[in-house]
C-alpha positions in Angstrom: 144.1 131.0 139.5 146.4 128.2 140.9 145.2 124.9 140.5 144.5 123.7 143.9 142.2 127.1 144.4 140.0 126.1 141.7 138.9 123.0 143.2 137.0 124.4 146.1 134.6 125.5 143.2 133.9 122.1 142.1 130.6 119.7 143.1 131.1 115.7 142.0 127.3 114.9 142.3 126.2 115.6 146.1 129.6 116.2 146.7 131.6 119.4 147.4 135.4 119.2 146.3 137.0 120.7 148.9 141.2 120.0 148.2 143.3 117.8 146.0 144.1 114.7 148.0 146.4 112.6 145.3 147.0 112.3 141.6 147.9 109.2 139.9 148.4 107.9 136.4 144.7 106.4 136.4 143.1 108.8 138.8 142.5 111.7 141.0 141.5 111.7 144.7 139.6 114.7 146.3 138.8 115.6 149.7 135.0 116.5 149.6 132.2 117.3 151.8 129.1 115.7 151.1 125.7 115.6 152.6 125.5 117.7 156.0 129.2 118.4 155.6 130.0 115.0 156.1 133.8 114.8 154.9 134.6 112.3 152.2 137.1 111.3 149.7 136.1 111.0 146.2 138.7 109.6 143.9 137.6 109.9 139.6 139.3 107.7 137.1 141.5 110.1 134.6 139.7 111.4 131.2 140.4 108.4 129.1 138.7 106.1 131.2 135.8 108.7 132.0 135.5 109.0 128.2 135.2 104.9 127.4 132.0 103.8 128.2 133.3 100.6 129.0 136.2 101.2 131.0 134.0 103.8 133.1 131.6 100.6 134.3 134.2 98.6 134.6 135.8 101.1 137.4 132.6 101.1 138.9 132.2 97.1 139.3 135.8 97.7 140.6 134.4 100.1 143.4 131.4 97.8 144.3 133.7 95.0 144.7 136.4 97.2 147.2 133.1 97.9 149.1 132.4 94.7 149.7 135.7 94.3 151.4 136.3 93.9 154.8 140.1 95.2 154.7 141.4 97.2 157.6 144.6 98.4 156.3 142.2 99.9 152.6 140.2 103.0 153.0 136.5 101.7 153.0 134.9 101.8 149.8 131.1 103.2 151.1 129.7 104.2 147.8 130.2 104.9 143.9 128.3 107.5 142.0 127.9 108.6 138.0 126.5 111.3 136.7 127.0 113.3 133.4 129.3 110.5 131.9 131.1 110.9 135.3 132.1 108.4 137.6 133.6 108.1 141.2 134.5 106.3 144.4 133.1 107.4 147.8 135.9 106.8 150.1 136.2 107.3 153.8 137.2 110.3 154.7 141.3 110.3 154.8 142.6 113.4 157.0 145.6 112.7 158.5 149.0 112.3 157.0 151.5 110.0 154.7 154.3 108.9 155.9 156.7 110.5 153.9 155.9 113.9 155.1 156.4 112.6 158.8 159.8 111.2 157.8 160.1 114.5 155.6 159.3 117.0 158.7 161.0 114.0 161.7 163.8 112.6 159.7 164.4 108.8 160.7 161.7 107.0 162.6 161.8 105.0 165.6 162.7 101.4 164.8 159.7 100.0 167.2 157.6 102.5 165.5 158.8 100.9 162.1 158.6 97.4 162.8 155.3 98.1 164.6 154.2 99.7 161.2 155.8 96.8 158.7 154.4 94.1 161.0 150.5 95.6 160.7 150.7 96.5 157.1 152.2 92.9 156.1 149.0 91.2 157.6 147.0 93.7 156.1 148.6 93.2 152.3 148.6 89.3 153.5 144.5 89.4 154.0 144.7 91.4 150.4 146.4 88.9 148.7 144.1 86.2 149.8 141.4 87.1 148.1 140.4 85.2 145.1 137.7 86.6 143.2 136.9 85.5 139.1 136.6 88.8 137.7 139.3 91.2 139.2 141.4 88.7 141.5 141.6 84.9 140.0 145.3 84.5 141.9 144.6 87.3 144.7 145.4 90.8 144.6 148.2 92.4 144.5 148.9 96.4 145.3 151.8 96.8 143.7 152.3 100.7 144.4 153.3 100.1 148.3 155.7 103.4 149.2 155.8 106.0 152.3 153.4 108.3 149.8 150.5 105.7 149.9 151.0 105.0 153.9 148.9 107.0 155.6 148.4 107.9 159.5 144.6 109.2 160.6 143.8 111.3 163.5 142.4 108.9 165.0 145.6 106.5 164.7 144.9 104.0 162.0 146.7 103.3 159.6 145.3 103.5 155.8 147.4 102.1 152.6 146.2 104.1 149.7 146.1 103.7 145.8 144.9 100.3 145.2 141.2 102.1 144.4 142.7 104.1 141.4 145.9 102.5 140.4 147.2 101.6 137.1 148.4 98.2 137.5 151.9 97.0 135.3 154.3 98.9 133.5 155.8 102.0 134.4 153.7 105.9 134.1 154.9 108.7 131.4 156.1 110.7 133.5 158.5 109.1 135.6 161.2 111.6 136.0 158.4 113.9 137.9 157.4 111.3 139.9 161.0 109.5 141.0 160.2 109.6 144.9 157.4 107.3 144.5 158.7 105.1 141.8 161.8 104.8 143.7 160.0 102.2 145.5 159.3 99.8 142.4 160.6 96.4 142.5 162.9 94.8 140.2 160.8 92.7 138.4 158.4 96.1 137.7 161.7 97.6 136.2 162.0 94.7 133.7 157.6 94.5 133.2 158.5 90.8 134.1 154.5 91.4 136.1 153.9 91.6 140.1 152.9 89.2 142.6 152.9 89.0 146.6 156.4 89.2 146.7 156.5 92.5 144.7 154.8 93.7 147.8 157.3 92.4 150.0 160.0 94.2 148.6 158.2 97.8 148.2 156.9 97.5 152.2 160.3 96.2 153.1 162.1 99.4 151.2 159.2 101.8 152.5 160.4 100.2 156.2 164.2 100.5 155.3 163.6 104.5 154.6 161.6 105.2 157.2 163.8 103.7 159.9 167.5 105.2 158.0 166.0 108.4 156.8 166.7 107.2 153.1 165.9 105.3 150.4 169.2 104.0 149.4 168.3 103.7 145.4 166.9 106.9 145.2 169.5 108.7 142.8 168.8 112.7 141.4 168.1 110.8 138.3 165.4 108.7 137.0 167.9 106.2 135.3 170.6 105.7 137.6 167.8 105.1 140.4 166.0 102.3 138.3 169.9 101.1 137.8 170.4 101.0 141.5 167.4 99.2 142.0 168.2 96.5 139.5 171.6 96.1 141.1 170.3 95.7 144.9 173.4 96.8 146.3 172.8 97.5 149.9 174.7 99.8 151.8 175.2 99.6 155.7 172.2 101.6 157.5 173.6 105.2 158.6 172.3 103.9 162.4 174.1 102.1 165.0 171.1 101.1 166.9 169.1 99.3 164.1 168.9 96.0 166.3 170.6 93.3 163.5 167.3 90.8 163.6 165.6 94.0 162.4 168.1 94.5 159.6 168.5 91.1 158.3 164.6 91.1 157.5 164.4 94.0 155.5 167.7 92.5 153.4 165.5 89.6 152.8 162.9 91.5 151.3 165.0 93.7 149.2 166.5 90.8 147.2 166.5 91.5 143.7 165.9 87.9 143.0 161.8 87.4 144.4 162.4 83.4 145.2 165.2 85.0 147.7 162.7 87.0 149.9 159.6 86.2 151.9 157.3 84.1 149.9 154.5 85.9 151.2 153.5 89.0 153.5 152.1 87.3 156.3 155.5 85.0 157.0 157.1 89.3 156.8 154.5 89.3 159.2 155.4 86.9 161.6 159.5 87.7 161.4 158.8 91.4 161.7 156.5 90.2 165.4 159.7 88.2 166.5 161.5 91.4 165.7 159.2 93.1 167.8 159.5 90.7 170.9 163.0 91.9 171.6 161.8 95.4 171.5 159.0 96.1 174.2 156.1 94.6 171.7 154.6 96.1 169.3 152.7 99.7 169.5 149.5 99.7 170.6 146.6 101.6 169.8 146.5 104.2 172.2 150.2 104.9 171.1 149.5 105.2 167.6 146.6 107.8 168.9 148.9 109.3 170.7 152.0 110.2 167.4 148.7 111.1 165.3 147.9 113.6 168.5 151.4 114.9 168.5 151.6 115.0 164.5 148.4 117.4 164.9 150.3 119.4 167.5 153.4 119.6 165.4 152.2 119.5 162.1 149.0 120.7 162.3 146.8 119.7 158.6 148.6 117.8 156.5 149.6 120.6 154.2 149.9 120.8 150.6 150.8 117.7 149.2 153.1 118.2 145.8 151.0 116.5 143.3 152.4 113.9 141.4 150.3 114.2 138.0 148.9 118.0 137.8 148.5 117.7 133.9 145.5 114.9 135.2 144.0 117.3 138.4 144.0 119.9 135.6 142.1 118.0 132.6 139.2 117.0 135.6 138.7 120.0 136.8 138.0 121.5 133.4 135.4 118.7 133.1 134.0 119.4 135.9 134.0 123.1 135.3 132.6 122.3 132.1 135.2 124.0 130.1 136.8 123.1 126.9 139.3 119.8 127.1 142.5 121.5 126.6 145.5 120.1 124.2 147.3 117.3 124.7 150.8 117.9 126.0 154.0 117.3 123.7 155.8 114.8 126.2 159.7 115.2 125.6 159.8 111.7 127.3 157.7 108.6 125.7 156.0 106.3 127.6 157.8 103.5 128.9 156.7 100.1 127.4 154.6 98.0 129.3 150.8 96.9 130.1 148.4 99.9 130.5 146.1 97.2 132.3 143.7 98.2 135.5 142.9 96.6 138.3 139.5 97.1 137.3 139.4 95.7 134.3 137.7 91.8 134.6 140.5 89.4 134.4 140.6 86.3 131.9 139.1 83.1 133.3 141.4 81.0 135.2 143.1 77.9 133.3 142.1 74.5 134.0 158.1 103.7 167.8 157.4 106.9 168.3 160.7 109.2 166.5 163.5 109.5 168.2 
């Protein structure tokens, strides 16, 4: 039985798993159905951290502080559960669709529909770097992960930024060379685990924007070393598009420096340049526009299909947990892991020192 028909057979606690949403390095989202069919998302740390008592409650302090969060642009945090050395998120519910597939199925997108995008998704990682907390964000938080994968449109026409819930934070993940459409969007300074801050961000969203509005990423390469090359050398070609207005191209060339003290020091100033950009181009989309692509994505596209998943070996080792059947071997991984921190953003931190497409 394929993997993705097995879930359907699966309960999480109150919870019914209905299909795999995402897989990451440090966890697994599910779309679920739980009391009265209400619809859900349930995302499960990976088997490593399920299986350290410590780790597993220190995910879970993780999820009560995301609930606590007023965030806009994060899928709400409304619960966490544990049950038979299990542990979970409840999430919002998250039908709807990632950007990539919509650039995937529409090519290029609309540079007002861009800008409109990068200009509410900078204030939103703005508010997220903001916060200052003692045990998971002494300097603010940073996502780190920011791509057209994570970038999410609802039926209802928000906009959600996934993956800060169950991301491994800091060095790069095993299996790279499986996963190159999403880590095409790591910054420099990831590439040489030289560590992330507000600028990382920058440069991801600015990328994600700069492929959405060309219909490329232009470091994306068939293979996983000449794209991390491309990336470190930051050479930028010309956008395949005439009518890219040039205000609009000179900001994303300021995020994508390779040097971090030549882009935006911070989100919210992307912000404000990306709403000057927006001025010469009608004003940004409103609300009832962005309900209106989500309406015409449903038309079009219909459900939002079956997402390739990025890390079946993890799906696979939780649904024998939850199935309750044996844990099977480890796979022989041709390629090691790459060096770096295995650090979470749930884990406590150290005390402080001291338009619509064309």
């Amino acid at each position: 039985m394929r993997l993705r028909e097995r879930v359907p057979e699966l309960q999480v606690g109150a919870f019914r798993c209905v299909r795999p949403f995402e897989a990451g390095r440090a966890s697994v989202s599910l779309h679920a159905a739980g009391p009265g069919d209400a619809a859900a998302t349930l995302v499960l740390p990976v088997l490593p951290v399920q299986d350290d008592p410590a780790a597993r409650e220190a995910f879970l302090r993780f999820g009560e502080f995301l609930a606590g969060l007023e965030l806009p642009l994060l899928p709400a945090v409304v619960g966490v559960g544990r049950e038979d050395g299990l542990a979970w998120l409840v999430l919002e519910p998250l039908d709807g669709w990632d950007l990539a597939a919509v650039a995937g199925r529409w090519g290029r997108l609309g540079a007002r529909l861009v800008a409109s995008l990068g200009a509410e998704v900078a204030r939103g990682l703005a508010a997220l770097h903001d916060l200052r907390d003692p045990r998971f964000a002494p300097a603010g938080l940073v996502h780190g992960g920011v791509s057209p994968h994570r970038l999410r449109l609802l039926r209802d026409g928000r906009l959600k930024l996934t993956g800060l819930e169950g991301r491994a934070a800091g060095g790069l993940p095993p299996h790279v060379a499986d996963n190159i459409d999403r880590y095409a969007f790591l910054a420099p300074e990831q590439l040489d685990l030289l560590g992330a801050d507000a600028r990382t961000d920058v440069y991801a969203l600015g990328l994600t924007l700069w492929t959405l509005a060309t219909g490329r990423n232009p470091f994306r390469r068939p293979r996983a070393t000449a794209t991390f090359e491309a990336i470190l050398a930051g050479e930028l070609p010309r956008p395949p598009r005439d009518d890219l207005p040039d205000r609009f191209e000179r900001v994303l060339r300021r995020c994508l420096a390779p040097d971090p003290d030549d882009r935006f020091v911070s989100c919210a100033d992307l912000a404000v340049a990306l709403d000057e950009v927006l001025r010469g181009m009608g004003g940004p989309m409103s609300p009832e526009e962005w309900r209106d692509l989500a309406e015409e994505l449903a038309e079009d596209a219909g459900g939002e299909g079956e997402r390739r998943l990025a890390y079946p070996e993890a799906v696979a080792g939780l649904v024998g947990r939850l199935a309750r059947e044996p844990a099977p071997p480890e796979p022989d991984l041709e390629e090691a892991p790459a060096p770096g921190t295995d650090a979470r953003p749930w884990e406590e931190a150290p005390p402080p020192a001291g338009e619509p497409p064309e």
